[in-house]
C-alpha positions as CSV (number, residue, x, y, z in Angstrom):
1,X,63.8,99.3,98.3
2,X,63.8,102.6,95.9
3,X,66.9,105.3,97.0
4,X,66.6,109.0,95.4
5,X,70.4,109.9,95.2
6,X,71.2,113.4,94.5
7,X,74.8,114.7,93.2
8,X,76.1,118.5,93.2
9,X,79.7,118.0,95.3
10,X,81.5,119.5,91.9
11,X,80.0,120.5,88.3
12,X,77.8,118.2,87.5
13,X,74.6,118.1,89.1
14,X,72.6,114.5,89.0
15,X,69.2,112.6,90.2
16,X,68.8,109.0,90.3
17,X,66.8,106.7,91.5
18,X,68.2,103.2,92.1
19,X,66.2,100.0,93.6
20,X,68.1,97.6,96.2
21,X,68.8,95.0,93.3
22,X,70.7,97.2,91.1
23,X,68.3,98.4,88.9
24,X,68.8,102.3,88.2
25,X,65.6,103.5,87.3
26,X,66.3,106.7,86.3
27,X,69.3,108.6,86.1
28,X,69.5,112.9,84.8
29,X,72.9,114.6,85.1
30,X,73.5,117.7,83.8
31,X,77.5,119.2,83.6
32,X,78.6,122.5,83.4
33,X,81.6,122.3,80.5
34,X,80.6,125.4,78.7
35,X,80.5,127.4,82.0
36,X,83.1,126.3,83.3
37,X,85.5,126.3,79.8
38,X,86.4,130.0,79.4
39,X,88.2,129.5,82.8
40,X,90.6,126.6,82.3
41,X,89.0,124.9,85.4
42,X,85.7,125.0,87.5
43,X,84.7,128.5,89.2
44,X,83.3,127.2,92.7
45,X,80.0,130.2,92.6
46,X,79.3,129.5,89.0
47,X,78.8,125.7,89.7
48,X,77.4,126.4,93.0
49,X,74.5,128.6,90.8
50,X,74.6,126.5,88.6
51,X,73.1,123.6,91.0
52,X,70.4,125.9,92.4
53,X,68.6,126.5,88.9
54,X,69.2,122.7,88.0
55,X,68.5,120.4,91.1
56,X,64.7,120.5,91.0
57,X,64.6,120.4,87.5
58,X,66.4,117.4,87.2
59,X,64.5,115.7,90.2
60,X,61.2,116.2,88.5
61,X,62.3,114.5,86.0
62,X,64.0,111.5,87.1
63,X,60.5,111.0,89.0
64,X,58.8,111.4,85.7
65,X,61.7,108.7,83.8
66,X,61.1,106.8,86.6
67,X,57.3,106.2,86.7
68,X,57.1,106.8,90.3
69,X,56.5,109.5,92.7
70,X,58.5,111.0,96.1
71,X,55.7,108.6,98.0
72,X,56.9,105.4,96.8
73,X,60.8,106.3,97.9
74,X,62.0,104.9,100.9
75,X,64.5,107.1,101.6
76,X,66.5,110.0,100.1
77,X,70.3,109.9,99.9
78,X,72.2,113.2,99.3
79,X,76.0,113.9,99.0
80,X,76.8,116.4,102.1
81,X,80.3,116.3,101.4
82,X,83.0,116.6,100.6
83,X,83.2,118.9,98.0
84,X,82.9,122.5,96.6
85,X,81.0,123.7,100.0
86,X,78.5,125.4,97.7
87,X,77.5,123.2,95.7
88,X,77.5,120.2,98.7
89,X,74.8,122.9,99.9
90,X,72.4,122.8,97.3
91,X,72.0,118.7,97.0
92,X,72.2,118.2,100.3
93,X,69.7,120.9,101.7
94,X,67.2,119.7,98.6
95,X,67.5,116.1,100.3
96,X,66.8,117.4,103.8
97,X,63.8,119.4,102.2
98,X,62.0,116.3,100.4
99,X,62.9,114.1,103.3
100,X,61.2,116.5,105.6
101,X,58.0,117.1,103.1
102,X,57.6,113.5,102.3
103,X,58.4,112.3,106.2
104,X,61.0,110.0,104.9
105,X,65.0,109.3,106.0
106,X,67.5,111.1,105.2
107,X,71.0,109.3,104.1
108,X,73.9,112.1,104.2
109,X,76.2,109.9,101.7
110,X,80.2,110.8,101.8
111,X,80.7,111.3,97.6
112,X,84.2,109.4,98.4
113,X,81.8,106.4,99.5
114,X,79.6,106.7,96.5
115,X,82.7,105.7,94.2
116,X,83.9,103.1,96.9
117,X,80.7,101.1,96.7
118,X,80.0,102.3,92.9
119,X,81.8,98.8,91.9
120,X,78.8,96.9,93.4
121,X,76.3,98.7,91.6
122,X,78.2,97.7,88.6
123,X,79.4,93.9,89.6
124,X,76.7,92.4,92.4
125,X,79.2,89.6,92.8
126,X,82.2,92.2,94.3
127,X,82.9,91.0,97.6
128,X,84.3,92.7,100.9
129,X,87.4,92.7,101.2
130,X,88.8,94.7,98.2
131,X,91.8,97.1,97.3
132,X,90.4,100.2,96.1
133,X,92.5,103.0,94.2
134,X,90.4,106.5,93.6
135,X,91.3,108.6,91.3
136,X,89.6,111.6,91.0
137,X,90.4,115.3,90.2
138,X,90.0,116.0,93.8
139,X,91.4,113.1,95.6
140,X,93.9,110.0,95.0
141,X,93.6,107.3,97.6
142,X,94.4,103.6,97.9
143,X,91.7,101.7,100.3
144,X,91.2,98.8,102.0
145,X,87.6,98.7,102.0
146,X,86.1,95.9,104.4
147,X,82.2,96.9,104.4
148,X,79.9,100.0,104.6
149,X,81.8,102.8,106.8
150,X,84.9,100.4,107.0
151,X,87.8,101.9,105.1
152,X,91.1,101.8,105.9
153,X,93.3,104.0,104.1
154,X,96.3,102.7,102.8
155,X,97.6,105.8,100.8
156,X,96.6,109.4,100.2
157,X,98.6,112.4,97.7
158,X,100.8,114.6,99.7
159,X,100.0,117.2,96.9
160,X,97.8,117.0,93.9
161,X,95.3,114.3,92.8
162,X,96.2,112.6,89.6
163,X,92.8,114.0,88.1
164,X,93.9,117.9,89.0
165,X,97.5,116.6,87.8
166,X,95.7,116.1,84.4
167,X,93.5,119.0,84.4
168,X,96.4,121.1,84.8
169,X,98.7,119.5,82.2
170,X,95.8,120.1,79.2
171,X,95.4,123.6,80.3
172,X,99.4,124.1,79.6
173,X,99.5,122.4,76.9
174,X,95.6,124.2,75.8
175,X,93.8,121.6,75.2
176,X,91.1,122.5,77.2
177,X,88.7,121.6,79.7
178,X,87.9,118.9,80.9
179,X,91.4,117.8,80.9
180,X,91.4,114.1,81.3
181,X,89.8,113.2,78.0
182,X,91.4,115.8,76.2
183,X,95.1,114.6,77.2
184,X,93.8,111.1,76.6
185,X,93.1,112.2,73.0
186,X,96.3,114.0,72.2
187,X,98.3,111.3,73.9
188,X,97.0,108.5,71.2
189,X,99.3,110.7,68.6
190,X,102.2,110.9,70.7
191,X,105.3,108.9,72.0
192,X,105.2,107.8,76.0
193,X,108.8,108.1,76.2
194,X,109.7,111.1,74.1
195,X,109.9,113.4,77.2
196,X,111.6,112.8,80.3
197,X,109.4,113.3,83.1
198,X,109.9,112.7,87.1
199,X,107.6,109.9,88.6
200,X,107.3,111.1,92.0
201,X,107.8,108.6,94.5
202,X,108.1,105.5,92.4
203,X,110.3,103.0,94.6
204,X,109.9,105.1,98.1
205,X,109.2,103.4,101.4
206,X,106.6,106.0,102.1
207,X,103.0,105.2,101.0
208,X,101.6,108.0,99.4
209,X,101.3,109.3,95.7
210,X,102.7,113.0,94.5
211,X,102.1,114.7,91.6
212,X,103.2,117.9,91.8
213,X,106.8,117.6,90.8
214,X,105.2,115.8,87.3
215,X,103.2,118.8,86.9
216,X,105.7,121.0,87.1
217,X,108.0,119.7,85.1
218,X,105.2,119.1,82.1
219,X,104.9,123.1,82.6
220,X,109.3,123.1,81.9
221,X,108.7,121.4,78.7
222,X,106.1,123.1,77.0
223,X,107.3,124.7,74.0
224,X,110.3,122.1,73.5
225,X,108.4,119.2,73.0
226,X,105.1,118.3,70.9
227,X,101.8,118.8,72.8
228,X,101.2,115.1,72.0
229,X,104.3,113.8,73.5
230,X,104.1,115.8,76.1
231,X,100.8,114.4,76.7
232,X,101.5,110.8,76.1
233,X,104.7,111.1,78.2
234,X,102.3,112.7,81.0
235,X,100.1,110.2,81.0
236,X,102.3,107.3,81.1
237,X,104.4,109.1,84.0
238,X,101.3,108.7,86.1
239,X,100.2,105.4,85.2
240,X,104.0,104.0,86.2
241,X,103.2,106.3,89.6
242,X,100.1,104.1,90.2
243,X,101.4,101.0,89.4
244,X,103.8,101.4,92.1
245,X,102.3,102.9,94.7
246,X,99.6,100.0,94.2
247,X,101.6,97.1,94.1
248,X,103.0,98.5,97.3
249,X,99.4,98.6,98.7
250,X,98.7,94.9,97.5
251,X,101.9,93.6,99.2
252,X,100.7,95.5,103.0
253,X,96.5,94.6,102.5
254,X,95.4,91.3,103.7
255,X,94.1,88.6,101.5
256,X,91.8,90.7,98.9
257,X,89.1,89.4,96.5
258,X,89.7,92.1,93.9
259,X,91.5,95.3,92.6
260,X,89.1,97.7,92.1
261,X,89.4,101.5,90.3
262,X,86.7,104.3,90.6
263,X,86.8,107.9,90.1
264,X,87.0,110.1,87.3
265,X,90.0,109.1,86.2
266,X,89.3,105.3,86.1
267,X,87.8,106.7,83.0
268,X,90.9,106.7,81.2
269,X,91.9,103.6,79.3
270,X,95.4,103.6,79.6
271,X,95.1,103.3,82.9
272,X,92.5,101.2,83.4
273,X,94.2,98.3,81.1
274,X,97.7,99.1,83.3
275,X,95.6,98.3,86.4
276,X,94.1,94.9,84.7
277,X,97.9,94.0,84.5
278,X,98.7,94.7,87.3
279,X,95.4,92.5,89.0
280,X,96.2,89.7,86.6
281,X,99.9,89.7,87.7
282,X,98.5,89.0,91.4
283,X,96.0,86.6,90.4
284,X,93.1,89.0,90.9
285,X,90.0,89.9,89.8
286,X,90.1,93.8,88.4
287,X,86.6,95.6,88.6
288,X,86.0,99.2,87.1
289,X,83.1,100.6,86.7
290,X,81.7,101.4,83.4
291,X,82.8,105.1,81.9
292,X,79.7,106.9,83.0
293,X,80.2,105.7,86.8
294,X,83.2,106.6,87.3
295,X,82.6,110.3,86.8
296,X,80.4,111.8,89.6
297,X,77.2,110.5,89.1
298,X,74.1,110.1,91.2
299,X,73.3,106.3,90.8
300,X,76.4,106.0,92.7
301,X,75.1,108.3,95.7
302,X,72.0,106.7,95.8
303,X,73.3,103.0,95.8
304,X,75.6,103.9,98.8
305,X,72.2,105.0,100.3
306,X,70.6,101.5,99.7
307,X,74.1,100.3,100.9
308,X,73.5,102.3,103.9
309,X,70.0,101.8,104.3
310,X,70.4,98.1,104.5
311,X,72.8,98.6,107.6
312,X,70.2,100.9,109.4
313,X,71.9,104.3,109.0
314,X,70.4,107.0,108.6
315,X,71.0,111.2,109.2
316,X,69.7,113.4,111.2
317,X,68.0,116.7,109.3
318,X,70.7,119.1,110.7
319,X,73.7,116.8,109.2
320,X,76.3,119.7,108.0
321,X,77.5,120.4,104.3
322,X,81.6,119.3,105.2
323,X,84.0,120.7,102.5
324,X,86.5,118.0,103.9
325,X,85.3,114.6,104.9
326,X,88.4,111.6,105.2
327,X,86.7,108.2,104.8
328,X,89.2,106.9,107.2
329,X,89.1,109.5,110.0
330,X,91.8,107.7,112.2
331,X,94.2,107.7,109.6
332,X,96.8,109.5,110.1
333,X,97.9,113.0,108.7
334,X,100.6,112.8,105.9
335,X,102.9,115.6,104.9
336,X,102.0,118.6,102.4
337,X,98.2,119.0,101.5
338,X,97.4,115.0,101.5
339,X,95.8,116.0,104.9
340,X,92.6,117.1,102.9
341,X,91.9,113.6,101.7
């Protein structure tokens, strides 16, 4: 089985083409940093733009990388959400437009289900059941995943995502964009306890993660404090935040076979090596993708499409672009903006 998966939910737009056995034959992404730099943060109609000129580009040439042609894929898989609503647009009508030339299925692929299954692209011997936390400038979830389209959600942020928590702390303290490697790098030179910051929710009976009150009080100590231990006191606040709001999780979830992390913040090695910790201390197996998965990627949209595939679904041509898609629809709104997740 050979999947075209196509990317374009954010600022990165990506073609890959992965095989049923794991075997990514071809993978172009191109970001949008520099366009997206002067601004602090990503301008939805730049990136949306941005995707247009790219996406065919990028296509062709993951064919060419490839050594195969749209005839010898057996389906395409395209990220219709959710996302930047502009950007969803322009990856998900190119899918419908190459299904539709080449007569082949199209897989409309929920880009919160491309990093839930991105961990069995990565380690074929991850089994359902598993704990999944997602991180990710958009979203900040813990997961019960029990098998394609099975997730049940176990937490969600009632305000910010850790990822937006970060991109907004390296914009106070200007470090630039993007912000989670750049208040990675400035927190290796400072002290993780040299600034008093709130860890929102740590200890509550309720569920879910928060990260606006850490934000805002990262924004009350710029200019007392250095920009490094602001940043390394940052970053530590939110790795204490998801070490207790996921030891919660584990002692609610069933019998699990691993702890796994994916977004763009599973990036971060801090927190990654909090989480193996944290795994270990349970008697679990921790699985995290490598770097370059974790951030939005389109070998992870196309191996939810072979995931998919295998299970018989498949989308209809008039599938909508959704700026909002939950993975666990029956779950049950939270207070604040959590509700978007």
């Amino acid at each position: 089985m050979l999947i075209l998966g196509l990317e374009s939910s954010c600022d990165e737009t990506a073609a890959a083409l992965v095989t049923d056995d794991g075997r990514v034959l071809a993978h172009r992404l191109l970001g949008q940093e520099a366009a997206h730099a002067p601004f602090g943060g990503v301008v939805p109609e730049i990136a949306a733009r941005a995707h247009v000129e790219a996406m065919e580009p990028l296509v062709a040439a993951a064919f060419a990388d490839a050594g195969v042609t749209l005839a010898d894929v057996d389906a395409i898989a395209a990220t219709a959400g959710p996302g930047l609503i502009g950007g969803v647009m322009v990856g998900l009508v190119t899918g419908k437009a190459l299904a539709h030339a080449a007569g082949k299925p199209l897989i409309a692929v929920n880009h919160l289900e491309g990093h839930a299954l991105s961990p069995r692209l990565s380690d074929r011997e991850l089994a359902y059941p598993y704990l999944l936390l997602l991180v990710s400038g958009g979203h900040c979830q813990l997961l019960l995943v029990e098998g394609v389209g099975r997730y049940r959600r176990m937490a969600t942020t009632i305000d910010d995502a850790a990822g937006e928590a970060f991109d907004k702390t390296a914009k106070l303290l200007g470090l630039g964009y993007p912000g989670g490697p750049r208040v990675e790098a400035a927190a290796r030179g400072g002290d993780p306890y040299a600034v008093p910051l709130p860890r929102p929710l740590k200890g509550a009976a309720e569920p879910h993660f928060s990260f606006a009150g850490l934000k805002s009080a990262v924004a009350r100590a710029v200019g007392h404090h250095r920009p490094e231990d602001i940043a390394a006191s940052f970053q530590q606040a939110v790795v204490d935040c998801l070490l207790d709001r996921t030891r919660r999780a584990l002692a609610e979830v069933p019998p699990v076979t691993a702890l796994v992390v994916a977004g763009g913040v599973a990036a971060n090695g801090v927190i990654r090596r909090a989480l193996e910790g944290l795994a270990a201390e349970h008697g679990l197996r921790f699985v995290a993708p490598p770097l370059w998965l974790c951030t939005d990627n389109a070998a992870m949209i196309a191996w939810a499409g072979v995931e998919r595939f295998r299970e018989g679904l498949t989308d209809p041509l008039d599938t909508p672009a959704r700026a909002r898609w939950p993975l666990d629809p029956a779950a049950e709104a939270v207070r604040g903006a959590g509700v978007k997740a």
